[in-house]
N, CA, C and O atoms as a DFTB+ gen file, in Angstrom:
284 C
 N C O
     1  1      55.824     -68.797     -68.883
     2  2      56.491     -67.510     -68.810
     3  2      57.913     -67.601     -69.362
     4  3      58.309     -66.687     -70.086
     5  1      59.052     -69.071     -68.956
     6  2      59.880     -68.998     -69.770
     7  2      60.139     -68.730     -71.111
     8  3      60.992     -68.028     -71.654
     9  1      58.901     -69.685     -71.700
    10  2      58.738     -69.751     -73.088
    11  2      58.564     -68.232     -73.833
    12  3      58.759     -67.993     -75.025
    13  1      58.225     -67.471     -72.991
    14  2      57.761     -65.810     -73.607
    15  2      59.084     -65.379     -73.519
    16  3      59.579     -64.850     -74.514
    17  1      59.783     -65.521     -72.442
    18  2      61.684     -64.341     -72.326
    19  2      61.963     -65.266     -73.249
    20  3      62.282     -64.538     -74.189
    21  1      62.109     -66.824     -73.800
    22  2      62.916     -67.364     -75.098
    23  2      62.730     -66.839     -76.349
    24  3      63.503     -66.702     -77.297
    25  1      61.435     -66.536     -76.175
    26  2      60.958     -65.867     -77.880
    27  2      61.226     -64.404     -78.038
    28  3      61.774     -63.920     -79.029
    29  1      60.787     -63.700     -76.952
    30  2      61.544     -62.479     -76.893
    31  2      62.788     -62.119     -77.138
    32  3      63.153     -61.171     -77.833
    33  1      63.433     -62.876     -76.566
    34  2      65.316     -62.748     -76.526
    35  2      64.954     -63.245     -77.984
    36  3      64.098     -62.464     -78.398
    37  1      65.153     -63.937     -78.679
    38  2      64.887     -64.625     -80.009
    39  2      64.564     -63.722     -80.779
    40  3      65.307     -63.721     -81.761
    41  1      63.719     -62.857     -80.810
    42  2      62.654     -61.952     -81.661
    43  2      63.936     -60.751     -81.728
    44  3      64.344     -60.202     -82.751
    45  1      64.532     -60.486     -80.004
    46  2      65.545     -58.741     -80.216
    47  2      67.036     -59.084     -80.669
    48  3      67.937     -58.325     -81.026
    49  1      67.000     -60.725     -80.519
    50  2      68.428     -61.104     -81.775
    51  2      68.203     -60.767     -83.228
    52  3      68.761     -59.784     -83.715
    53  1      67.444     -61.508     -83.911
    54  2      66.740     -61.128     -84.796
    55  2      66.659     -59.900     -85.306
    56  3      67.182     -59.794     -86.415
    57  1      66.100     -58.785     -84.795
    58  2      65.941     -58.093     -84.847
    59  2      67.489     -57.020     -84.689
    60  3      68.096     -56.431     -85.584
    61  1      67.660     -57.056     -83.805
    62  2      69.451     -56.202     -83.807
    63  2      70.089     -56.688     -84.961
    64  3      71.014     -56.007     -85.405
    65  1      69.745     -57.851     -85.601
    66  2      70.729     -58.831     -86.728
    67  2      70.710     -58.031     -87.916
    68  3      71.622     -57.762     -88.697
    69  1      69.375     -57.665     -87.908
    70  2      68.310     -57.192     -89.254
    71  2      69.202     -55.734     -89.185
    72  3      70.057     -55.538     -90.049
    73  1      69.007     -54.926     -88.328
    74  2      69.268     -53.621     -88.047
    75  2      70.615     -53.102     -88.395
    76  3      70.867     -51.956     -88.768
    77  1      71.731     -54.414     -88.174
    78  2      72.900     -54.406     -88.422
    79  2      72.982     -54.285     -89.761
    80  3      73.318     -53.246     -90.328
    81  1      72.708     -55.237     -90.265
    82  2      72.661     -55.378     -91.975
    83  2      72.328     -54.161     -92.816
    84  3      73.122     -53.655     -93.609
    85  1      70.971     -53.682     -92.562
    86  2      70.697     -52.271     -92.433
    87  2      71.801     -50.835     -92.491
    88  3      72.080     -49.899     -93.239
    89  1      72.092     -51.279     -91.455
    90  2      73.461     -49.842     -91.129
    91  2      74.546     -50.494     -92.121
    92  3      74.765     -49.780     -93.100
    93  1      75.112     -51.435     -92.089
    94  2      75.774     -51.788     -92.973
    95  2      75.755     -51.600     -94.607
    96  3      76.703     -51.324     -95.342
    97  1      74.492     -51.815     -94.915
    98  2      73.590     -51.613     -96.541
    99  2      73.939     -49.962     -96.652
   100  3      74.549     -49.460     -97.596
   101  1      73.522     -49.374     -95.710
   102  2      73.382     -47.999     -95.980
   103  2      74.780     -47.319     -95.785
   104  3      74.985     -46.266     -96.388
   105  1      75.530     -47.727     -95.169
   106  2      76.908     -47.145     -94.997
   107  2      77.578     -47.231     -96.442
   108  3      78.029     -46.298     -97.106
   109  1      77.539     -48.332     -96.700
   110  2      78.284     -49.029     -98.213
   111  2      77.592     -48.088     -98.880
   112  3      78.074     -46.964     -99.022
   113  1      76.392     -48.413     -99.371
   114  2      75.816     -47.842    -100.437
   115  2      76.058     -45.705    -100.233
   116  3      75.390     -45.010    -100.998
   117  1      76.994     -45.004     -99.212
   118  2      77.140     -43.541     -99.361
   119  2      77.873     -43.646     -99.502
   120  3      78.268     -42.494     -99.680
   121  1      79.119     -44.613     -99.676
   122  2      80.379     -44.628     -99.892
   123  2      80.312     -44.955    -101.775
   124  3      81.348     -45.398    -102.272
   125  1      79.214     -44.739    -102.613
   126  2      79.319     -45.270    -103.955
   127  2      79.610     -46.662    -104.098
   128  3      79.827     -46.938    -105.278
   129  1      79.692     -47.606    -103.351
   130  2      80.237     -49.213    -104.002
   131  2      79.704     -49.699    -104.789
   132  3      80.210     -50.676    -105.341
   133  1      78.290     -49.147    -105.216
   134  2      77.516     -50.007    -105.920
   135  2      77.893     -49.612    -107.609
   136  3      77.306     -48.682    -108.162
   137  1      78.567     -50.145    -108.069
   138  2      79.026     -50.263    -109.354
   139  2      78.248     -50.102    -110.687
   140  3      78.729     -49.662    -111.732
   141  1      76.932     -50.537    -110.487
   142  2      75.824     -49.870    -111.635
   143  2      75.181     -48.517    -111.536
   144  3      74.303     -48.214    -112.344
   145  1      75.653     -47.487    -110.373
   146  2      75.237     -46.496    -110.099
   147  2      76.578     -45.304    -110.530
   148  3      77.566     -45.119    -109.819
   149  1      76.330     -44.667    -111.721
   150  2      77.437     -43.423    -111.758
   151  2      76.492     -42.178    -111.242
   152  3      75.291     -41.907    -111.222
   153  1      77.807     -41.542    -110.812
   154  2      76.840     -40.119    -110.149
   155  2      77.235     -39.143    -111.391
   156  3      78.169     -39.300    -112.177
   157  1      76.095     -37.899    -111.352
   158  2      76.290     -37.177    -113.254
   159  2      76.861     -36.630    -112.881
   160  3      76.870     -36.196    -111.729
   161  1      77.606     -36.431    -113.781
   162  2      79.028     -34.688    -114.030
   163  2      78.167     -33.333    -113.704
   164  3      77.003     -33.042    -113.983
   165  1      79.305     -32.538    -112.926
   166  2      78.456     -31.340    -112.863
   167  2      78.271     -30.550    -114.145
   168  3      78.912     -30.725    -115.181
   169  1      77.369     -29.712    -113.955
   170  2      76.693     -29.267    -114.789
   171  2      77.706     -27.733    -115.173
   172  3      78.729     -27.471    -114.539
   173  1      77.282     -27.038    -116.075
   174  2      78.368     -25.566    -116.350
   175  2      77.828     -25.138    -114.618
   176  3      78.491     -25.306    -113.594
   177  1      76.529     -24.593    -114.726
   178  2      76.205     -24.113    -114.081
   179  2      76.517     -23.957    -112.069
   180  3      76.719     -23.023    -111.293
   181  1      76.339     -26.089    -111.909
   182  2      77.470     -26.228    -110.828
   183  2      79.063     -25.805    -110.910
   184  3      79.542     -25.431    -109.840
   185  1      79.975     -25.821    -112.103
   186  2      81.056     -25.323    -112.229
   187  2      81.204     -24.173    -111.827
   188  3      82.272     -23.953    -111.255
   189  1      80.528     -23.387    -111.922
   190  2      80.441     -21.821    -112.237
   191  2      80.115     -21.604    -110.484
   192  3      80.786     -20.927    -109.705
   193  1      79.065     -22.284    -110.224
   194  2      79.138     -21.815    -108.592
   195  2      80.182     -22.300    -108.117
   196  3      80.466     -21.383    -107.346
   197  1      81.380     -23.423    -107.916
   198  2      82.178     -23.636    -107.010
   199  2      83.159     -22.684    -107.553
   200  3      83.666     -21.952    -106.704
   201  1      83.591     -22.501    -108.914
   202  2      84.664     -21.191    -108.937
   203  2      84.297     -20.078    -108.205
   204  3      85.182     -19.449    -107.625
   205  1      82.826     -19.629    -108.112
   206  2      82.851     -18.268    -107.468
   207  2      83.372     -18.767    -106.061
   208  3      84.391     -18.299    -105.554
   209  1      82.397     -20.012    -105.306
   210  2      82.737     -20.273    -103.676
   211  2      83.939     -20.865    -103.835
   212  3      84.494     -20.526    -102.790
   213  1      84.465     -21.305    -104.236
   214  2      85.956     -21.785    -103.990
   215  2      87.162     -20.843    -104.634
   216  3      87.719     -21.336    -105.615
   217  1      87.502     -19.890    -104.310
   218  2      88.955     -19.636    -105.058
   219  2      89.994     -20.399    -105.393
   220  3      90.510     -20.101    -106.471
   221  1      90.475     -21.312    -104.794
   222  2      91.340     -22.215    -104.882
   223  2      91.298     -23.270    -106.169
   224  3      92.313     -23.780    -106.642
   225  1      89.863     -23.522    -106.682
   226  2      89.313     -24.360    -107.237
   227  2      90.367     -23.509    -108.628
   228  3      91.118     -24.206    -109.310
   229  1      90.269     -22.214    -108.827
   230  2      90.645     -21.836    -110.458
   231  2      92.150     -21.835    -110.533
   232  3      92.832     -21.662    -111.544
   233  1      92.564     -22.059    -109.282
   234  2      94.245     -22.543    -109.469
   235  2      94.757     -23.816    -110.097
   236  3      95.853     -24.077    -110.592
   237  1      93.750     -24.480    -109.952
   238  2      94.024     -26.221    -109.586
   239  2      94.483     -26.152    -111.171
   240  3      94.389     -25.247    -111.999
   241  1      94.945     -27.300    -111.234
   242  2      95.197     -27.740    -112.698
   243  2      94.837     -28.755    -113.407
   244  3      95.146     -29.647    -112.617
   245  1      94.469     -29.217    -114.189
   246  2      93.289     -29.667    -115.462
   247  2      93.206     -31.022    -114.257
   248  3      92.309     -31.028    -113.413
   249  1      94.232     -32.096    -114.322
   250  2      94.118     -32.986    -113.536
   251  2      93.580     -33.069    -112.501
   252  3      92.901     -34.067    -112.259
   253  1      93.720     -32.041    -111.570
   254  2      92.966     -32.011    -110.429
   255  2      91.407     -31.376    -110.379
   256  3      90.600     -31.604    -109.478
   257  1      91.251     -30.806    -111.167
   258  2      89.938     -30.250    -111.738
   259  2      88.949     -31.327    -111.932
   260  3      87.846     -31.405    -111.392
   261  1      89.639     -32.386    -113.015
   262  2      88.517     -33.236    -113.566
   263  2      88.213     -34.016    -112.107
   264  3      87.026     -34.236    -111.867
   265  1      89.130     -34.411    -111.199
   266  2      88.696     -35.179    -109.842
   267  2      88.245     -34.863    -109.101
   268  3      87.719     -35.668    -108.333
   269  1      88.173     -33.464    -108.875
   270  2      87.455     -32.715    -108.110
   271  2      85.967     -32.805    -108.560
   272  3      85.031     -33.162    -107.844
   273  1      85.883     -32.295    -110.296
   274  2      84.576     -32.862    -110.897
   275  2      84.212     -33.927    -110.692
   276  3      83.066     -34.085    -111.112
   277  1      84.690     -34.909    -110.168
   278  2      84.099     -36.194    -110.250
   279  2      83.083     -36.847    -108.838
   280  3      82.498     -37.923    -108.709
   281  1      83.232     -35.445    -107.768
   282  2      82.277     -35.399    -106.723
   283  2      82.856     -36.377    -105.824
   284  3      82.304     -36.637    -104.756
């Protein structure tokens, strides 16, 4: 019976270890880090909807525009 709680405890280390790595992989990877991945430029069409929903957006100026484009 010992031998079963050693492998158990063993198996949910393991396992929480895995899970960690996991949350970790996936956190990084929404933050963009992964360097062979560019995200595409919006399209006219996305442009065109955030000027209507954003007013603020047609104030901005060229500089802040393109960063804003850049998602």
């Amino acid at each position: 019976m010992e031998i079963l709680i050693k492998i158990a405890t063993f198996f949910l280390l393991i396992s929480f270890f895995v899970y960690l790595l996991y949350v970790i992989y996936y956190t990084l990877d929404l933050f963009f880090l992964n360097p062979f991945e560019r995200i595409p430029t919006l399209s006219d069409s996305e442009k065109r909807l955030i000027a209507l929903n954003l007013p603020f957006y047609l104030t901005l100026n060229t500089r802040l525009k393109k960063r804003f484009e850049k998602r």
